[in-house]
C-alpha positions in Angstrom: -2.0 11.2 -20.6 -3.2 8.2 -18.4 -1.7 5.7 -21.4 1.2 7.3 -21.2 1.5 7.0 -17.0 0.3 3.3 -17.8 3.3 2.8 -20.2 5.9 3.9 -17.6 4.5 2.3 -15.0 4.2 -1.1 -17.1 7.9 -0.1 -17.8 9.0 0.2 -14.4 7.3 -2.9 -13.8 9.2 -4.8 -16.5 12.2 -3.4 -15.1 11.9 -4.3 -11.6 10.7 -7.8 -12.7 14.0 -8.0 -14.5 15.7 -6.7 -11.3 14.6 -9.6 -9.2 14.8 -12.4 -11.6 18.4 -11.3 -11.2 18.3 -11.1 -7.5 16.8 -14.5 -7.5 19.6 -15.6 -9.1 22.4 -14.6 -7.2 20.6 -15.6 -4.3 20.2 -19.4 -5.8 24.3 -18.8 -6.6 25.2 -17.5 -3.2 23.4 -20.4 -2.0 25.3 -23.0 -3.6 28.6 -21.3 -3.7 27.9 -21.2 0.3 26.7 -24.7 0.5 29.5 -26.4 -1.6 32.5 -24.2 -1.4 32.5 -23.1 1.8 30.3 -25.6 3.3 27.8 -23.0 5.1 24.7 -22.6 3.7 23.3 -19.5 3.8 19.7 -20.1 5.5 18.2 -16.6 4.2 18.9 -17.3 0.9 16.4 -19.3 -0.5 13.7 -17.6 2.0 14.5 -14.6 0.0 14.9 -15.9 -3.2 11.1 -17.1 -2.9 10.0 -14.2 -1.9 11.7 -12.1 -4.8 9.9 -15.0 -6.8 6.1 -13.4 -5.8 7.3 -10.2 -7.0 9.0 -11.4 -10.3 5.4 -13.3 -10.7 3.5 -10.1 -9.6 5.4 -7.6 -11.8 5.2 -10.3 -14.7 1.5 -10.6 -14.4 0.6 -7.1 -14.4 2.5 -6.5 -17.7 1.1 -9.4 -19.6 -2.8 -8.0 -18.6 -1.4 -4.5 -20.0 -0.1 -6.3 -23.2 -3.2 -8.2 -23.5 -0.7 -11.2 -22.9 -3.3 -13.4 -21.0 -5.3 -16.5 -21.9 -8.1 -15.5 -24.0 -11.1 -17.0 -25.8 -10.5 -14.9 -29.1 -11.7 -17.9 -31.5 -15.3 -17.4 -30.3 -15.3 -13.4 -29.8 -14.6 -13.6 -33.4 -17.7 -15.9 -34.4 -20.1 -13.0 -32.8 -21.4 -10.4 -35.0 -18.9 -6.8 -34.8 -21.2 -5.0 -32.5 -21.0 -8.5 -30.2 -17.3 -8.3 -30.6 -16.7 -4.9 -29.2 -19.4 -5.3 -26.4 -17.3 -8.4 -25.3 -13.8 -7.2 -25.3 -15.2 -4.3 -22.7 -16.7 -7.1 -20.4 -13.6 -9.3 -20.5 -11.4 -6.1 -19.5 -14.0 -5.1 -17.0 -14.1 -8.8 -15.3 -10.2 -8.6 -15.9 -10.5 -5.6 -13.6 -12.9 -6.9 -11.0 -10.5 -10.0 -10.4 -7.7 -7.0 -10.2 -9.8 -5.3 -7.6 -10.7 -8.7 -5.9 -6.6 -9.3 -5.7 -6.4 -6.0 -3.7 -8.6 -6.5 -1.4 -7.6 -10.3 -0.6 -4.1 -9.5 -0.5 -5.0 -6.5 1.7 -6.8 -8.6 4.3 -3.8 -11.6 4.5 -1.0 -9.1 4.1 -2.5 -6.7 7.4 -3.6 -10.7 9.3 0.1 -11.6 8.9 1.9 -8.4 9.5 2.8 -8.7 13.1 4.1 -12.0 12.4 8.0 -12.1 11.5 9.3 -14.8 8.8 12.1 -17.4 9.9 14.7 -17.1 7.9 14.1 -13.6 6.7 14.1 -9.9 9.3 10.8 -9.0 7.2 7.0 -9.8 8.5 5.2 -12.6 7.5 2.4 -10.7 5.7 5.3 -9.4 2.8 4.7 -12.7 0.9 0.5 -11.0 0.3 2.1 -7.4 -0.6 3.4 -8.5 -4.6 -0.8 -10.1 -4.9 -1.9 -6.1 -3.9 1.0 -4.4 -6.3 -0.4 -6.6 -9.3 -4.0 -6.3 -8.4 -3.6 -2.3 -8.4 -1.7 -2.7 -11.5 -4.1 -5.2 -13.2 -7.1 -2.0 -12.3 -5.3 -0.1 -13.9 -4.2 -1.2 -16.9 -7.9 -2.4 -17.5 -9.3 0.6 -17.1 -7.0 2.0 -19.9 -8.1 -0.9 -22.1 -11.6 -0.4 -21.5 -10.9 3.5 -22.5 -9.0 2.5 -25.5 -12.4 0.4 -26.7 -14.7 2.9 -26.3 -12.1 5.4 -28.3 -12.1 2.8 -30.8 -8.0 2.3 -30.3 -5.9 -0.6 -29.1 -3.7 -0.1 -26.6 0.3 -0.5 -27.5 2.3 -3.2 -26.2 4.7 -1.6 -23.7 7.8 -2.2 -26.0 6.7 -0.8 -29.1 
């Protein structure tokens, strides 16, 4: 049951990733359609087209921890003995999880410092540019806690897509 929460929400988060890289672009287009055609730029469009950017990078980042998308050192895992192996791939998930956790709380603390300020260019506060480093933190938790379940069942845990 928890795998299959994880999947949808590694779904959803694939999909709303998706969603901005889209909004990003039409905000880059309006931008230069403004700027060159009718010769008046648009000043909220590229403050808003770097925001969406966090969350595209947020969304994105989350999913590739659940797919097991990330850097690894797999070369030497695979040099220990099996019993090495396993004990490994838990303490990489669990670290994995503790930077998660440590995203959360950072994000947490800049996002609530920079709330009451208001952005320039944008009607939003300040402290939305720490509130995609929370989303992927929680999501990052998450989806490393079901990897570290998945070990210690002795399964893998299935790309989102398959």
């Amino acid at each position: 049951m928890y795998t299959k929460f994880c999947v949808a929400l590694s779904k959803l988060s694939l999909i709303l990733a998706v969603s901005c890289l889209i909004a990003v672009i039409l905000c880059v287009q309006w931008q230069v359609i403004g700027r060159y055609i009718f010769n008046d730029t648009p000043t909220w469009a590229e403050a808003l087209a770097l925001l969406l950017v966090l969350f595209v990078t947020a969304f994105g980042l989350a999913v590739g921890v659940r797919d097991a998308g990330h850097i690894g050192l797999e070369s030497l895992v695979v040099l220990l003995p099996e019993k090495w192996q396993h004990r490994i791939e838990v303490l990489i998930h669990v670290l994995v999880g503790s930077f998660g956790a440590l995203m959360v709380h950072g994000g947490w603390l800049w996002a609530a410092a920079k709330w009451s300020e208001k952005k320039p260019m944008l009607p939003v506060p300040d402290g939305i540019d720490y509130v995609p480093i929370v989303i992927a933190g929680v999501l990052i938790v998450l989806f490393s806690i079901e990897h570290v379940i998945a070990l210690l069942r002795g399964t893998e845990v299935e790309p989102t897509w398959n």
